[in-house]
Structure formats: C-alpha cells, structure tokens
C-alpha positions as CSV (number, residue, x, y, z in Angstrom):
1,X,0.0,0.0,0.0
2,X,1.4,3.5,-1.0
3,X,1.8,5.7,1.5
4,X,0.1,9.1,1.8
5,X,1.8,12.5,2.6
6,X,0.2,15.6,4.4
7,X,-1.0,18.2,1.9
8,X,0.9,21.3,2.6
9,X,-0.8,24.3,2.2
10,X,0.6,24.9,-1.4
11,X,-1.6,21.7,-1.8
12,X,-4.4,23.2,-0.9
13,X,-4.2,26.4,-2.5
14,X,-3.3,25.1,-5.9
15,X,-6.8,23.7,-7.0
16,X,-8.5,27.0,-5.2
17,X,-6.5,29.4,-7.5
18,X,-7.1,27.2,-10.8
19,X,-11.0,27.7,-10.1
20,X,-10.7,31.1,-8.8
21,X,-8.9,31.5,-12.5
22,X,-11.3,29.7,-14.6
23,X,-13.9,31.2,-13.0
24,X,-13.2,34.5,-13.2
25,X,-12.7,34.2,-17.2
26,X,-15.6,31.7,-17.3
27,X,-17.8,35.3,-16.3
28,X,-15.4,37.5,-18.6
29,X,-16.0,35.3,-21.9
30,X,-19.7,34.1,-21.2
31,X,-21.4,36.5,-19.1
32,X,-24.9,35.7,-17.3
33,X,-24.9,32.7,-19.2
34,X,-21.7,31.6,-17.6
35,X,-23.7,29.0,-15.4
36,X,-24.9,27.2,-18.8
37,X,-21.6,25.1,-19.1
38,X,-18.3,27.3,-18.4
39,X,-18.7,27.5,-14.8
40,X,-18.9,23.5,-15.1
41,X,-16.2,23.5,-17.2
42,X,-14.2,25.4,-14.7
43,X,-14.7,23.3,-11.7
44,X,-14.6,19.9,-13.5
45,X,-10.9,20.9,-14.5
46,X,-10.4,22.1,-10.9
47,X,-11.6,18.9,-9.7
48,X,-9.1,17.3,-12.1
49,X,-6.1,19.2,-10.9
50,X,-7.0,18.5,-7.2
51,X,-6.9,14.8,-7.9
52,X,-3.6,14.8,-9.3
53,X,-2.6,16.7,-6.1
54,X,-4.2,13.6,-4.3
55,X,-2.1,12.0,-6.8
56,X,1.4,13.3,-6.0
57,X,0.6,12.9,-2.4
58,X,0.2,8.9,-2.7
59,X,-3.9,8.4,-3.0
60,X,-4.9,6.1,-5.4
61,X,-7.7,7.0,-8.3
62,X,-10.4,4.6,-6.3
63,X,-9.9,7.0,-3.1
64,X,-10.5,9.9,-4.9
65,X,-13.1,8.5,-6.5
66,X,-14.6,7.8,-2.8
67,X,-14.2,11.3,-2.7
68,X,-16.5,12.5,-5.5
69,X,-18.9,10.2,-5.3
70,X,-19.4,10.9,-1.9
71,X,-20.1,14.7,-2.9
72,X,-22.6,13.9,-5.7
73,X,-23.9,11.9,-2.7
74,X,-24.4,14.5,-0.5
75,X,-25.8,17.1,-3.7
76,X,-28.5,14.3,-4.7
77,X,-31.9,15.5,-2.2
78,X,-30.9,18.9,-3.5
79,X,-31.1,17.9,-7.3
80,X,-34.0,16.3,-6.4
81,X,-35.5,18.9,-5.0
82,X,-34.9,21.0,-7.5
83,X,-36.4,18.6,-10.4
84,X,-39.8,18.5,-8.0
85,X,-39.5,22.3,-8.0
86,X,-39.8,22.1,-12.1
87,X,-42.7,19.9,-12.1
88,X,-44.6,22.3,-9.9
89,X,-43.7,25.0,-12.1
90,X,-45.6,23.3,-15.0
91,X,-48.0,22.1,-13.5
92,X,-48.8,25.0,-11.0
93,X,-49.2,27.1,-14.1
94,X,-50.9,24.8,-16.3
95,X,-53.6,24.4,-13.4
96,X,-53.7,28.5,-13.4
97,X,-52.2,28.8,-9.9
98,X,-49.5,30.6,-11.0
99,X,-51.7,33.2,-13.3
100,X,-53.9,33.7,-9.8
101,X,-51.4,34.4,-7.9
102,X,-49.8,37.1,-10.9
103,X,-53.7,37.9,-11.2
104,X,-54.4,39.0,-7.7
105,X,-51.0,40.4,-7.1
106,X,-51.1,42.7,-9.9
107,X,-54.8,44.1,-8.6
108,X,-53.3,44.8,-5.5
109,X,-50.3,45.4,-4.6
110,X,-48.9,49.1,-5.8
111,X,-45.4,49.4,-7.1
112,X,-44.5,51.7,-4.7
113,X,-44.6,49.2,-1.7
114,X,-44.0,46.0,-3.9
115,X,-40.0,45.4,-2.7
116,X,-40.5,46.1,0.8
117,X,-44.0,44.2,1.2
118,X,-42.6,41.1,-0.9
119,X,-39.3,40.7,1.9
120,X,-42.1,40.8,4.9
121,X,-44.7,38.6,2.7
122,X,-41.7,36.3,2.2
123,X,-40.0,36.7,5.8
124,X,-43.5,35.5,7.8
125,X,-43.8,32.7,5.5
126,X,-40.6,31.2,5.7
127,X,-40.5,31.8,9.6
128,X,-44.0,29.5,9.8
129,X,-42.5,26.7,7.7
130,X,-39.0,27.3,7.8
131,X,-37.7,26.7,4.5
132,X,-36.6,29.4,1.8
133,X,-36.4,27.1,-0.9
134,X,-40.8,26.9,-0.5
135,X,-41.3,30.1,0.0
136,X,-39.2,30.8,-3.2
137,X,-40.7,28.4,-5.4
138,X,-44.3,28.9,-4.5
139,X,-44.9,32.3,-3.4
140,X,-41.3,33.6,-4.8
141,X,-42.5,32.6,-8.4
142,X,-45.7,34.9,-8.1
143,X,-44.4,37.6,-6.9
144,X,-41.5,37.6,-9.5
145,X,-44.8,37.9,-12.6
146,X,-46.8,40.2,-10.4
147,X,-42.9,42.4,-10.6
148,X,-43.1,42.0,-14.6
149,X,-46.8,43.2,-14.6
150,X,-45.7,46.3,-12.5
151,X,-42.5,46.8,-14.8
152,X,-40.5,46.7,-11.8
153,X,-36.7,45.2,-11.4
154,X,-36.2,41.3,-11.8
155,X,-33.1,41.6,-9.6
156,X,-34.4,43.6,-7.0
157,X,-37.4,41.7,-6.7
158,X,-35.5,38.5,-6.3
159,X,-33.4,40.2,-3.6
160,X,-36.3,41.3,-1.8
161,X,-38.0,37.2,-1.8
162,X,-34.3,35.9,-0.7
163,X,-33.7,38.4,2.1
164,X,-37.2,37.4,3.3
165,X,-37.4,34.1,2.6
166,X,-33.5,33.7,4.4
167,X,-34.3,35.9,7.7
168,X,-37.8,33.3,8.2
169,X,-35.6,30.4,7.4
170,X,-32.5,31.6,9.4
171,X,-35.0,31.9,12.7
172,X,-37.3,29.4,12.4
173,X,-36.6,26.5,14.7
174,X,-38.4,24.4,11.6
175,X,-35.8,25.0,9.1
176,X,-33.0,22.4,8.8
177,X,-29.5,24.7,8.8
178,X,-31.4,26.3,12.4
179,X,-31.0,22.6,13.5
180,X,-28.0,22.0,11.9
181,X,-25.7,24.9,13.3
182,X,-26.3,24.4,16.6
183,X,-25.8,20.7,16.3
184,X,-22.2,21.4,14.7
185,X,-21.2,24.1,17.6
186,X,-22.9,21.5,20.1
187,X,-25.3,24.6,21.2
188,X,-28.7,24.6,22.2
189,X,-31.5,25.5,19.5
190,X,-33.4,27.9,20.9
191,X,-30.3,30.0,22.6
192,X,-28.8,29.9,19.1
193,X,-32.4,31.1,17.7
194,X,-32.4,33.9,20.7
195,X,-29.0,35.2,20.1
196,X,-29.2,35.4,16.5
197,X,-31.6,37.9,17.1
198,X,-29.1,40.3,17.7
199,X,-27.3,40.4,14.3
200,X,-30.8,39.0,12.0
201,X,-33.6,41.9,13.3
202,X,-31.3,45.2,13.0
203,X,-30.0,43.6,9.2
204,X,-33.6,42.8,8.1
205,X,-34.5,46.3,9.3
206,X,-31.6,48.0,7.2
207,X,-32.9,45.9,4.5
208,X,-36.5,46.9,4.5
209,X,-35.2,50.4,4.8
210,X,-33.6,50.1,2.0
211,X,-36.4,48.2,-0.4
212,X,-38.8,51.3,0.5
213,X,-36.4,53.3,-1.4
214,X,-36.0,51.3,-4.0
215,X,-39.8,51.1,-4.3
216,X,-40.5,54.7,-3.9
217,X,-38.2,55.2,-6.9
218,X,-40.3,53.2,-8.8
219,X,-43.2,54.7,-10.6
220,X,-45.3,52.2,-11.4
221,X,-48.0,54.9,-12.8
222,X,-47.4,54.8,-16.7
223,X,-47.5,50.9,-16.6
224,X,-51.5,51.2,-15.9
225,X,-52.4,50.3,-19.9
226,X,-50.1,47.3,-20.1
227,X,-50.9,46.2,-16.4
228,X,-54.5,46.4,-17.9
229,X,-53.7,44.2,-21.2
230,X,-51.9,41.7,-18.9
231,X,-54.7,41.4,-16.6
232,X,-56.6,41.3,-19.8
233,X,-54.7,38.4,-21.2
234,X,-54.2,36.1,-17.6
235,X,-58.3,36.1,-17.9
236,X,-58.6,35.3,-21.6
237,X,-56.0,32.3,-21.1
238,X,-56.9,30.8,-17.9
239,X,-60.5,30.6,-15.5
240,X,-59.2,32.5,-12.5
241,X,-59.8,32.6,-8.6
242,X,-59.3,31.7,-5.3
243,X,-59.7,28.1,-4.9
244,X,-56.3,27.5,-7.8
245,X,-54.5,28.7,-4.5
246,X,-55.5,25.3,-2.7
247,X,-52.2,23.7,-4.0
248,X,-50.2,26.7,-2.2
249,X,-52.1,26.4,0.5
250,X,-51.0,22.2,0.7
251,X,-47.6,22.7,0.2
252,X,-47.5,25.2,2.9
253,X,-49.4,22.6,5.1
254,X,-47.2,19.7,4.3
255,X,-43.6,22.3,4.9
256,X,-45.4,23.0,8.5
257,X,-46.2,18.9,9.5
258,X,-42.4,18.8,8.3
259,X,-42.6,16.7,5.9
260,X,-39.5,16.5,3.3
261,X,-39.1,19.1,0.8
262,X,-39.1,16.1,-2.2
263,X,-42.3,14.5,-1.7
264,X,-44.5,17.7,-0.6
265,X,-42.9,19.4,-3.3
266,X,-43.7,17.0,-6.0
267,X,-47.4,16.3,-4.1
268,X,-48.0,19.9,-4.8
269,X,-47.1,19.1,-8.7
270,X,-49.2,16.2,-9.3
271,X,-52.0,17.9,-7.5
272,X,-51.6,20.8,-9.7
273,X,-51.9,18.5,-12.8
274,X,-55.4,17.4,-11.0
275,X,-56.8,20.8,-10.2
276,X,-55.3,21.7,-14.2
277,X,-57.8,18.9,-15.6
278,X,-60.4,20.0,-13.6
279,X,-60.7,23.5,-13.7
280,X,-58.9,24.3,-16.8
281,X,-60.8,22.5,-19.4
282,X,-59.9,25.1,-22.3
283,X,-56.5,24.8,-21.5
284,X,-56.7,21.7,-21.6
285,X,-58.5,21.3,-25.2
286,X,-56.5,24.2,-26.2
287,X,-52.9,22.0,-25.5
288,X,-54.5,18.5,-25.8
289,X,-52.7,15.9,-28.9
290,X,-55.5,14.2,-30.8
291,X,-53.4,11.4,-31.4
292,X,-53.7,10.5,-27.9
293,X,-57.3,10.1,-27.6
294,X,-59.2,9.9,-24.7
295,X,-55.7,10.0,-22.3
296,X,-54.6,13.8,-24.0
297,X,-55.3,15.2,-20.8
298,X,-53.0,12.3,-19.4
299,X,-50.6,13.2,-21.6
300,X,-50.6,17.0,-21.2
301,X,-50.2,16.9,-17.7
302,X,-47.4,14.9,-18.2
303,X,-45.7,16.9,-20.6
304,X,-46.2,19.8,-17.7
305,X,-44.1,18.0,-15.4
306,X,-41.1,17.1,-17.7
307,X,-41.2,19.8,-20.1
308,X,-43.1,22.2,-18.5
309,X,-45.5,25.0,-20.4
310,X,-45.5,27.3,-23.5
311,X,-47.7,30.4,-23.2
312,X,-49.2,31.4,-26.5
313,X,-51.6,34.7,-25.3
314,X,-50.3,36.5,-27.8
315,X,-48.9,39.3,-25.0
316,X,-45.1,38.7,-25.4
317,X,-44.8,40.1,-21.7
318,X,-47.3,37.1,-20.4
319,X,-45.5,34.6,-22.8
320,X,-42.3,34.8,-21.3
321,X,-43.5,35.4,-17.9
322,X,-45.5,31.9,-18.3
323,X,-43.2,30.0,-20.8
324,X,-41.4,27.9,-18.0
325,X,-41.2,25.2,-15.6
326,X,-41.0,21.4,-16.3
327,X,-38.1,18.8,-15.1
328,X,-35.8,19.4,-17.5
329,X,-35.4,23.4,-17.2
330,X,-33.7,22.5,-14.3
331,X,-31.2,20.1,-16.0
332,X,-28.4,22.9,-16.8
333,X,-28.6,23.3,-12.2
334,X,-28.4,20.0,-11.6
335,X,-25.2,19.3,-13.8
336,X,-23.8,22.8,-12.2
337,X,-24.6,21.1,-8.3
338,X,-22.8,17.7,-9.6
339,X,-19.6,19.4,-11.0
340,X,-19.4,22.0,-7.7
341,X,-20.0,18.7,-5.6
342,X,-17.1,17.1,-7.4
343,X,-14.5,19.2,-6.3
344,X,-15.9,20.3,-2.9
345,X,-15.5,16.5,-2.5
346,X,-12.4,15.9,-3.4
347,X,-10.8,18.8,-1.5
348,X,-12.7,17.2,1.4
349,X,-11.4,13.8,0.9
350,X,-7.9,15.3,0.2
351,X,-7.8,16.9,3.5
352,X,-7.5,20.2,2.0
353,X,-9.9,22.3,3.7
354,X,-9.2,21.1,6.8
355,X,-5.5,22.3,6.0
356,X,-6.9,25.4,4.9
357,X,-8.8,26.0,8.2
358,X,-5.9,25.7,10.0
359,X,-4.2,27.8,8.7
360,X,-6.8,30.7,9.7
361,X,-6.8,29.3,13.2
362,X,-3.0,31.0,13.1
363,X,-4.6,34.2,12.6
364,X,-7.1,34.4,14.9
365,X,-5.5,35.7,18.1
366,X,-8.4,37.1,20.2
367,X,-11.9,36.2,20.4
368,X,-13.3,38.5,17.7
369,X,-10.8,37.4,15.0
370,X,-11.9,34.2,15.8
371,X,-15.2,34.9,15.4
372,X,-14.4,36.6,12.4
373,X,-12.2,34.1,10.9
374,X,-15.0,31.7,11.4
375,X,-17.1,33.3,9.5
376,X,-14.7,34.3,7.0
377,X,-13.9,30.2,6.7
378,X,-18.0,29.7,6.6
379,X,-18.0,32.5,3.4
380,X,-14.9,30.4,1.8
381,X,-16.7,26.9,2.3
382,X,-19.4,27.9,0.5
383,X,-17.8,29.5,-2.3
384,X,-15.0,26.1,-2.7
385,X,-17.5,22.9,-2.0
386,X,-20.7,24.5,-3.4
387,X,-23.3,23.1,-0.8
388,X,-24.0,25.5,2.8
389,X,-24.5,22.0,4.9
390,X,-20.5,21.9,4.2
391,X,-20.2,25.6,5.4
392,X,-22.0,24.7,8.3
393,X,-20.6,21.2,9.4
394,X,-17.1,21.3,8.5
395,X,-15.8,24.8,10.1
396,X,-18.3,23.7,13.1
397,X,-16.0,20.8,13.2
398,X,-13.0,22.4,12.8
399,X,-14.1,25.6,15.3
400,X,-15.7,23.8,18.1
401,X,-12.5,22.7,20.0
402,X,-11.0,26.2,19.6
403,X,-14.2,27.7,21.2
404,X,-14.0,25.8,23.9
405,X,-10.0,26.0,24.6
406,X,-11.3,30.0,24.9
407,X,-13.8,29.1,27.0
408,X,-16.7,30.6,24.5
409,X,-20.6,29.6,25.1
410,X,-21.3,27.3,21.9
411,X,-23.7,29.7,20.7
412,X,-21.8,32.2,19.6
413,X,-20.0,29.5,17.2
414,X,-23.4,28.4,16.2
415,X,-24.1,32.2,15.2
416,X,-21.2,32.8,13.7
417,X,-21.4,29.4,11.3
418,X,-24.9,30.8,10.2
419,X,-24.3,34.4,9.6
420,X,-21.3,33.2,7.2
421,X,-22.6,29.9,5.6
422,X,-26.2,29.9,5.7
423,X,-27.0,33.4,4.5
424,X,-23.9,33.6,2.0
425,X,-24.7,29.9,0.0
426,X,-27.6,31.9,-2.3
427,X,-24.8,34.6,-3.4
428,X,-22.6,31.7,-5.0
429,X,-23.9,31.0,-8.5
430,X,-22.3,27.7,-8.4
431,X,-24.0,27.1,-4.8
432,X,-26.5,24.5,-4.3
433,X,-28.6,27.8,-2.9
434,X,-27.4,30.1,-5.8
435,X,-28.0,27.6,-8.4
436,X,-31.8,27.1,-6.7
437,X,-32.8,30.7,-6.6
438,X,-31.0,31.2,-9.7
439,X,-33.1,28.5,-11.8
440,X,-36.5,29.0,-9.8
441,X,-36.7,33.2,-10.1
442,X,-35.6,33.6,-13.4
443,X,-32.8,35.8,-12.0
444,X,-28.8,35.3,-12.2
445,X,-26.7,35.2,-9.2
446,X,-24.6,37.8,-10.0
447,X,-28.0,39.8,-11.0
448,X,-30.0,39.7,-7.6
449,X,-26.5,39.4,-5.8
450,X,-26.1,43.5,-5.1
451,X,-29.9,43.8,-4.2
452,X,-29.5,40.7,-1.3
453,X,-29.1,43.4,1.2
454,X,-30.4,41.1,4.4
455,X,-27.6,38.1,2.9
456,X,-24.8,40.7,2.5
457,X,-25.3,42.9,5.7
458,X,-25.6,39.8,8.0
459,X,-21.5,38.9,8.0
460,X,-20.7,42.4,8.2
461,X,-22.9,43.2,10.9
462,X,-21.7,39.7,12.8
463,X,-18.1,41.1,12.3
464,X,-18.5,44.5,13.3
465,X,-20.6,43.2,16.5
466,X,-17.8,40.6,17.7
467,X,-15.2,43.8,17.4
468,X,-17.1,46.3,19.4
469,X,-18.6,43.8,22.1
470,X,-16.6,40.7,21.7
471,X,-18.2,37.5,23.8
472,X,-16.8,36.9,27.0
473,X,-15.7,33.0,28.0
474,X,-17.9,32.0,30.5
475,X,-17.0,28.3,30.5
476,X,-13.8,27.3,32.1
477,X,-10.7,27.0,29.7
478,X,-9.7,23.3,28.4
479,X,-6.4,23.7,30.5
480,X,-8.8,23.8,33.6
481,X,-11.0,21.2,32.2
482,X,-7.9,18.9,31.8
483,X,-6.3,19.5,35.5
484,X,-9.9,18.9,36.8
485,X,-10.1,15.6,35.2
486,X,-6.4,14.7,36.3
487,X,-7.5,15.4,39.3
C-alpha cells in the first residue's frame, strides 16, 4: 500500500487558485450565461487538478473517487428537490395557480410598496415553515410575474423574496441549517435562535429600509395600460380565482407537519396537474394531442411536469412570464450542483480544507478574529465545496475545540457558522442555494446578488458586533478542564 503524505498548504491552495482563474474568465468570456456550461467546465478541470494533487501525495484514483462520489452523494436531495420544484412550475401554471397568484398580485399590490412588502410577505412565511427554498418556489414565483406586470426590477425583486425568505428560514426553529448549526457548535436551538436575534432583526430592518427606497423610486403609474392588457390576457388564457390557490395552500401545510421538501414538493405538482384537468378544461383542449385520444389530458399533464408549459396569449410580456417550468429546465442546475459537488468533494477527501482551516486558526489571536475568521472560513466553504451543509458542518468541526479551549458559550459559534454559511450559499452561483434561486426566479446570481441586502449585511454586521462587544468565556478554559479531570 502507497503511503500518503500531508498536503501542505501549497496543496491546498493550488486547486483554489485554478478555479478562482477559470472562474473569473468563465464570467469575462460568457457573461450571465456563464452557469450554462463554463462555470462547469471550470470546476470539472479544478476537480481534475486537485486529484492529481491527491495524486502526487500517494492516494490512489479509487480514493479519490470515494471522494467525488461521496459529494454527488451529499448534492442528490438537493437535485432532487430542485427537479420537483420544475414539475410544480408546470404544472402550477398549467392548473392556473400561478396566473392567480400574478392575477391578484397585480390588482393589489402598488409598485410603490412591492420590494419592501414582498421581503415581509416572504420573511412571515418562511419563519412559519421554515424553508426558503418553498417560499421561493411557491410564493417567490408569483411575486417575480406580479414584478413583470408592475414593470418593476427582476433583480431587485428577487433580492427582496431571498432576504425574506432567508431571515424566516434563518430563525425558524423548523428549518434544517437552524437545527443543523447548533448541532455542529454543540449549542442549544433555541439560545442559538435567541442570540441570533441580535445580528438578524437590525440587518432585516436595514434591508426593508432600503427596499422602501427602492420602491419609492419606482413609478409604477405609466405601466396602468399594459398592467390592464396583462390582466386582460391572464383572464382570456386561464378561468381564475381563489380556490387554484388550494395547491399553495398544501404545500404550505405539508412544509409546517415537516414533511420532506421532495415528496410535498412533487405532491403539490401532481395535485396541480389534477386541479389543471379539472378546472382548466380550455387549457386543456387548447394543448391536448388528438393522437392521444381519450388519455390527452394524461398526456398533457405529463408533458407539464417534464417539459413544462408554452404560453401562447399573444402578450409577449405574459409569454415569457409563463413559458417555464417542467423537469428538465432545471437540468443545466443540476449538472452545475454535480460538478461543484465534485470538487468540494475531493478537496474534502484530500484533506485540504481542513489544512486550509488551520491555517486561519494561526490568525485568529483574540476572540473576535476568531469569530471573524470563522465566519470568513463559513464564506470560503461555500464558495469552494458549493453546498452550505459543508459551510455549516465542516468549520463547526473544525471551530468547536478552539471555542472551547477559549472558554466561549457554543452559541456564539453556532451564530457565527450561520451568519457566514447559511446566509452567504444563495450569493454563490455555483452554490447549491445560488444555483436554486437562480433556476427558480428567473434571475442570475450575479444579478440579484447586489440587491441581497439582508444576505450581505448579516457577516458584516456579525463582524463589526464581535469587534465592538466581543463575547466573554464564561466556561472554564480546556487547561482547567484537563487539570480537573487529572484530578
């Protein structure tokens, strides 16, 4: 058996500067579309190069290979998450709960309040049921066609549903990563949920601050006439009204009684191809294949949930809006999630974040750089292995000792994993987050990134926090901990 050599930090920084590379001319060459196929291209080859590191070090191919199949492993629920999501797309729109939700939005909601009332809208939900990924691809999809009816900002509107959507999810004691940090830190839940009150309510408040300006800026006045012909259009296409909303109203049922995102998720979809037979019976005749006899409503459902559906109104605005959904838009995401998942996994199996990691622990001398390094490591994870339950677990294992050498309460590790890798994962476009919000909103990453404002002020605030009141141990020092036990 060959034996294996300690990666030195040149090890570890070698594949991490190849991606950086790639990357960054991956987004010079290609643009928005960058995510289509370059960025994959880019972390495949990184991925490559940090195997022949494992290479030169003495791993064989088969351990490496352990490696990356154990990161597709770990990417799988969200793929298949993500292919549910499409099916409810299709289907949700097919069955005209999508139009109703475009249709009452637009007859109510002015543009003036539109950001700041979507980030509340979105911030109660996801607190009740504790998952952004829902909230974004149920109510999150409406509110980005009632933004297009209003002629109002794609990007902004997206950062107003994440920032939301991530302050419910970061403090409901529902939502997974809630669980998950303290878990890592070995913290309780609800002191982790309490003290992250400190850094969440003040950001969220900057934020909504912020999205009132945004919306007063908008005038949403000259948009009356082609609101109108889009109303006009929704009604002419679809039979409209409160009862399509049942389907939303399950899913949110199913996220509450905790069920897994998969199988409520793809519940919602098949129940949307139900309520699309029964109350849509035009657009049913309208899409049905005659070859197919008496099963082309069969079929046309079906064709919602893999391919999703093509508007044809005649409004180019609607078309678009409408012309989406279906298993296999989501395709390009999932092969984007399996390529980031094969590197982050073979710089796990490598041992070359944990090399990274401590390396930072060198630099953090008193309790805030730690605190800041943390979260520094937590931004860092997410941006190398592509998946925030890495940012979470893997700096919570590498942090925890360290916390409690200094004799720090595991909350404020628990805090400091989820202001860095929770809320930072949907600003990575190659993120299993970023890659979500990216294919569910119709928005780039690098679009809605700037307009995050609840994602991006959470670190910073964290930070600026541990500088100016910097926890105090209140837990005695390992040393003491070690003499006790000798004792």
């Amino acid at each position: 058996m060959t034996d294996t050599r300690s990666p030195s930090l040149l090890d570890a920084l070698l594949p991490i500067g190849v991606l950086v590379l790639l990357l960054g001319l991956s987004v010079y060459l290609y643009g928005d579309s960058s995510s289509s196929g370059p960025n994959q291209i880019a972390l495949m080859s990184a991925a490559f190069v940090a195997g022949l590191v494992g290479l030169k070090n003495g791993l064989q191919w088969a351990q490496i290979e352990e490696g990356i199949l154990a990161g597709i492993h770990m990417a799988m629920k969200a793929n298949l998450i993500l292919l549910a999501v499409g099916a409810l797309i299709g289907t949700w729109i097919l069955s005209g709960t999508v139009p109703t939700m475009i249709w009452l939005g637009l007859k109510q909601i002015s543009a003036e309040y539109f950001y700041v009332t979507s980030c509340l809208i979105c911030a109660l939900t996801a607190l009740s049921i504790g998952s952004s990924w829902t909230v974004a691809g149920t109510l999150g999809i409406g509110l980005m066609g009632v933004a297009a009816g209003l002629g109002l900002d794609p990007a902004i509107t997206a950062g107003a549903i994440i920032s939301g959507a991530y302050f419910g999810d970061k403090l409901s004691p529902l939502s997974d990563t809630t669980n998950l940090a303290p878990a890592a830190a070995g913290a309780e839940l609800f002191a982790h949920i309490r003290l992250m009150l400190r850094t969440t309510v003040p950001a969220l408040g900057i934020a909504l601050v912020l999205f009132f300006i945004l919306g007063q800026q908008a005038d949403g006045s000259h948009d009356t006439a082609r609101i109108a012909e889009v109303l006009r259009a929704l009604e002419s296409q679809f039979s409209l009204g409160w009862h399509l909303l049942l389907p939303v109203a399950l899913l949110l049922f199913l996220a509450v009684r905790q069920w897994a995102a998969f199988p409520a998720v793809f519940v919602a979809a098949l129940l949307g191809g139900v309520f699309a037979v029964v109350f849509q019976p035009e657009v049913m005749t309208r899409l049905a294949d005659p070859a197919a006899g008496s099963l082309a409503p069969l079929k046309t459902v079906w064709t919602a949930l893999f391919a999703g559906y093509e508007s044809s109104s005649g409004n180019p605005e609607l078309d678009g809006l409408l012309s989406k959904g279906g298993m296999a838009s989501m395709l390009t995401t999932v092969w984007l999630i399996i390529c980031a998942m094969c590197f982050g996994g073979v710089l796990e199996k490598l041992g070359l974040l944990q090399r990274l990691l401590q390396s930072t622990l060198h630099l953090a001398k008193s309790t805030s750089s730690l605190i800041a390094s943390t979260i520094a490591t937590t931004i860092g994870t997410n941006i190398i292995t592509a998946d925030q339950y890495i940012a979470l677990v893997l700096p919570g294992r590498m942090y925890r000792a360290e916390y409690e050498k200094r004799g720090l309460a595991p909350v404020n590790l628990s805090r400091a994993l989820e202001d860095g890798g929770t809320l930072t994962s949907v600003l990575v476009p190659w993120n299993t987050c970023g890659a979500y919000m990216a294919a569910t909103l119709g928005v780039a990453t690098l679009s809605y990134l700037p307009y995050c404002f609840f994602n991006l002020l959470m670190p910073l605030l964290a930070i600026t926090l541990a500088f100016i009141f910097p926890p105090q141990a209140i837990m005695p020092v390992q040393a003491e901990r070690d003499d006790q036990s000798q004792a």
